[in-house]
C-alpha positions in Angstrom: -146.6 -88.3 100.8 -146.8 -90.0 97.1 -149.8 -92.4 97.2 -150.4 -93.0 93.7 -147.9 -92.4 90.4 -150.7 -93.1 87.9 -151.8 -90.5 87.7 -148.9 -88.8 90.5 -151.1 -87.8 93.0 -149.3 -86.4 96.6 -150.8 -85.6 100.2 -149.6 -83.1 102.5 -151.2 -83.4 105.8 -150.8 -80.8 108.8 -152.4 -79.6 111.2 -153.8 -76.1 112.5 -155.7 -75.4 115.8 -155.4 -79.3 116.6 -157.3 -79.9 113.4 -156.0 -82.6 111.0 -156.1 -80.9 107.3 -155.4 -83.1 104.3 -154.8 -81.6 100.7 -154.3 -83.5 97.9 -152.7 -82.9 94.4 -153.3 -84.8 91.6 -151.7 -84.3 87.8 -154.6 -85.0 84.9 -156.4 -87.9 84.1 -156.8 -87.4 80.6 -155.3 -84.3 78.7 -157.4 -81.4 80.0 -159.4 -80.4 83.2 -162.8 -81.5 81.5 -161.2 -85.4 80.7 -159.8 -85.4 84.3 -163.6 -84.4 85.7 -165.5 -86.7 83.6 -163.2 -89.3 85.5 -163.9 -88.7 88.7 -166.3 -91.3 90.8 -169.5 -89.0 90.8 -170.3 -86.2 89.7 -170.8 -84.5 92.9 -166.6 -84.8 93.3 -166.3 -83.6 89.7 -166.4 -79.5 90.4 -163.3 -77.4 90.0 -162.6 -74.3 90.4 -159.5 -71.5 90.3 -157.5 -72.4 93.5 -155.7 -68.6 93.5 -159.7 -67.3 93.1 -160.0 -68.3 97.1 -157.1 -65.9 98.3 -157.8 -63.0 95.7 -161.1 -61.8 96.8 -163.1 -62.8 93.3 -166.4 -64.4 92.9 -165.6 -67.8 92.6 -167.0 -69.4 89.2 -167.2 -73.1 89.5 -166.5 -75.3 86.5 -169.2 -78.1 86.4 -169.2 -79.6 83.0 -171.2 -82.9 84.6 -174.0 -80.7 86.7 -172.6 -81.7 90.3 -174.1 -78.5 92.1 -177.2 -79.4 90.7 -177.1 -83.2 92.1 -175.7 -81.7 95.1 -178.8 -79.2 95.8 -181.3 -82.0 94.9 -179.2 -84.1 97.6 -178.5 -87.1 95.0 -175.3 -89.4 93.7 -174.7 -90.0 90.4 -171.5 -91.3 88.5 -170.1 -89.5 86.1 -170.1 -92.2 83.6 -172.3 -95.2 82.8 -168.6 -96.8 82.7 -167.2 -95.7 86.0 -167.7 -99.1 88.0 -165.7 -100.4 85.3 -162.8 -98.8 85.6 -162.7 -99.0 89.5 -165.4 -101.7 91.0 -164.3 -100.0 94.9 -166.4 -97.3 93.5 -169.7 -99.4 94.0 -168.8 -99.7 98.1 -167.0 -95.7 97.9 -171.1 -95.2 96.5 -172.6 -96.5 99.9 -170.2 -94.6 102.0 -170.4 -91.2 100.5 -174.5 -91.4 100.1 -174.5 -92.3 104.1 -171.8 -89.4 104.7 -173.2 -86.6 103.0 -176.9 -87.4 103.5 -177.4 -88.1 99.9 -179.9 -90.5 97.7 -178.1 -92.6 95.1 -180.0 -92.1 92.1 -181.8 -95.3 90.0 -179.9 -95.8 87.4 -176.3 -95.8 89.5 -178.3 -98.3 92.3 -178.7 -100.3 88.7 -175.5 -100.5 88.3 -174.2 -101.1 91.3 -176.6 -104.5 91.7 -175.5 -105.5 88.0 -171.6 -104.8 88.9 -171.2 -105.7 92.1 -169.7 -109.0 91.4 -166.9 -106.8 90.3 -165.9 -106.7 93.8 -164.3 -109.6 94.1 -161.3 -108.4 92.1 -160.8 -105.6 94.5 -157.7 -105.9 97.2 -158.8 -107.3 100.4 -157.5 -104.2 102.3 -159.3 -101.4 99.9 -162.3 -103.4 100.5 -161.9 -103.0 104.6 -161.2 -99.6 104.5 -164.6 -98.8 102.8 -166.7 -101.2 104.6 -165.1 -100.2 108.2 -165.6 -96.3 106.9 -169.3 -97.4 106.2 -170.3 -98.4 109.2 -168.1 -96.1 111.2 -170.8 -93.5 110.9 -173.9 -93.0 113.4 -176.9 -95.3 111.8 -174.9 -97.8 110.8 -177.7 -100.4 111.2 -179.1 -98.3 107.8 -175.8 -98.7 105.9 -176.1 -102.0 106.1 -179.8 -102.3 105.4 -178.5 -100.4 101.9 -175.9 -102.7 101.8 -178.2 -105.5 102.2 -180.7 -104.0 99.7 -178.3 -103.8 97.2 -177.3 -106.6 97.5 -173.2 -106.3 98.7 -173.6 -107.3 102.2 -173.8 -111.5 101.5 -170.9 -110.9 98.7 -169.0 -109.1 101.5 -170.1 -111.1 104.6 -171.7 -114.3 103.6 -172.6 -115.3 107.0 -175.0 -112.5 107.7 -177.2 -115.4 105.3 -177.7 -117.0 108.2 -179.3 -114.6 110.1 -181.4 -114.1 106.8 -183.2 -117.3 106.8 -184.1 -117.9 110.8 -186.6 -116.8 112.8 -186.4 -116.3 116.1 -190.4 -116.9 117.0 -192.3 -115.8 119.5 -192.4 -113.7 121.5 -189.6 -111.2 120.1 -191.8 -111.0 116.8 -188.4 -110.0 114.9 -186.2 -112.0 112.8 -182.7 -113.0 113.1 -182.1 -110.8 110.4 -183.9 -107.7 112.1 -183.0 -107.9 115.6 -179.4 -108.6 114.4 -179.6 -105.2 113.3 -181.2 -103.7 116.5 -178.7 -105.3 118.2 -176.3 -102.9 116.1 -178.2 -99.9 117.1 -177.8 -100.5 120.6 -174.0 -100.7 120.9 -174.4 -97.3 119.4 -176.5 -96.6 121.9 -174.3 -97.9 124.9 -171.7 -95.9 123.8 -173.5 -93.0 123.1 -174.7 -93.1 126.4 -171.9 -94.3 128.1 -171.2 -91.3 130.9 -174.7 -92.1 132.2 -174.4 -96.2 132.2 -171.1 -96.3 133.1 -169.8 -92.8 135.2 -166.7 -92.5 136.2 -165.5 -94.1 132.8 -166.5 -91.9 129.8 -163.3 -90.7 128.4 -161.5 -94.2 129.3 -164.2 -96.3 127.2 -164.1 -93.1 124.3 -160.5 -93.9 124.1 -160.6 -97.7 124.1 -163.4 -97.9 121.0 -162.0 -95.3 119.0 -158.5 -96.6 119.4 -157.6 -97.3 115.0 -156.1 -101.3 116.0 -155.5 -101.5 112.1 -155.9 -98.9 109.1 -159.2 -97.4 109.3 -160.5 -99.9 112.1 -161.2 -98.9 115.3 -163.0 -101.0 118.5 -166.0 -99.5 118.2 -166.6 -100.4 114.4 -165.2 -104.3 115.8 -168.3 -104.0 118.3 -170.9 -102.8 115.7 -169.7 -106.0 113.5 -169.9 -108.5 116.4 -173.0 -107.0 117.4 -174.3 -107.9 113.6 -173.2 -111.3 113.9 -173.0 -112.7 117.2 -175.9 -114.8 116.5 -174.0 -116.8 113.5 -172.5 -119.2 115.8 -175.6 -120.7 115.7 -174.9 -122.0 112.3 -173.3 -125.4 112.0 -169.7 -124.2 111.8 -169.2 -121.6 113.8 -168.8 -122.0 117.6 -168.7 -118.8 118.5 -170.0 -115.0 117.7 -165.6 -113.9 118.0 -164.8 -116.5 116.0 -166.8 -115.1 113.2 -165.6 -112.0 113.6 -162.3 -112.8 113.4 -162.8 -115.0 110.5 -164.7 -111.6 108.8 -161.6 -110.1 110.0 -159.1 -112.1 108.9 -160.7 -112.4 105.1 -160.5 -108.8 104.3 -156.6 -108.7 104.8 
């Protein structure tokens, strides 16, 4: 499959042992391996090394002009250029998703760049912009992605609605706000499904393939349920009627 022509960049996907294996080739950005690297997202993707070096039997030496194995042992993210949101403002979402996928701690200065940047967002395509945020909170813990999302301050440029839920209270005796147990709420349609052969027997593999069903690129149910569960409260709000209808409309303005 050819996905990109600037640079060409191909996929060959196949599969071995029921395992889905994608491998990617990509001609140089730039006019040598180390101008290609340094254009990379972060540094931890910025490593290369001799592909014939894995089949040969020889100590493979890693070329790591931008200190990625080093990031990668201390557990952090990094860009590879004070530049790099510039050149491709996804990259500020891609951030979010790789730090939760890998386990890693973006460092300062890139969290200070995403906050000054992230404006740059809104000249991202709609769909590239669902694919990362779907991705994002596809993961276990997703009530912590967006709590960094939040923190960062992408989540009201993204989903201006979740403003609502920011400035209510829901009083006594709950003690949370609308804000926090919107986010609990999130937590526990993990939870349900997670524990779905005990609350519901009989129906574990039929609910396992309902929610993880993909309905459009990169969007299964499940992710669907962790969104409504965020915002079922907004049709509280003046405009809104109901907590679907904000979904859908959440929906609707990433396409």
């Amino acid at each position: 499959i050819r996905w990109s022509s600037d640079p060409p960049n191909y996929r060959v996907i196949f599969y071995r042992k029921n395992n889905r294996i994608e491998v990617d080739f990509s001609g140089f950005r730039g006019d040598n391996l180390y101008q290609d690297l340094a254009d990379r997202d972060f540094t931890v993707n910025a490593i290369a090394l001799m592909v014939n070096e894995l089949f040969n039997g020889a100590n493979l030496k890693l070329y790591d002009p931008l200190e990625g194995k080093e990031d990668l042992q201390k557990r952090i993210l990094r860009t590879t250029s004070p530049h790099s949101f510039d050149k491709d403002p996804l990259r500020i979402l891609r951030a979010i998703r790789i730090a939760i996928a890998r386990n890693l701690t973006i460092d300062f200065k890139t969290r200070e760049e995403i906050y000054r940047q992230k404006e740059r967002l809104r000249l991202v395509a709609a769909e590239r912009i669902r694919s990362e945020f779907f991705k994002t909170i596809s993961f276990p813990g997703a009530k912590d992605s967006l709590k960094l999302l939040e923190e960062l301050g992408l989540l009201s440029l993204l989903i201006p609605e979740t403003e609502y839920l920011k400035v209510r209270d829901m009083g006594e005796p709950q003690g949370l706000s609308l804000w926090e147990h919107s986010l609990e709420t999130v937590r526990w349609c993990e939870r349900v499904l997670d524990y779905r052969g005990e609350i519901f027997p009989g129906f574990q593999e039929n609910l396992k393939v309902h929610f993880y069903e993909e309905i459009e690129a990169d969007v299964d149910r499940y992710c669907l349920l962790k969104l409504g569960g965020l915002l079922h409260d907004c049709e509280k709000s003046s405009q809104e009627k109901g907590g679907r209808n904000v979904v859908g409309k959440v929906v609707r303005r990433f396409k």
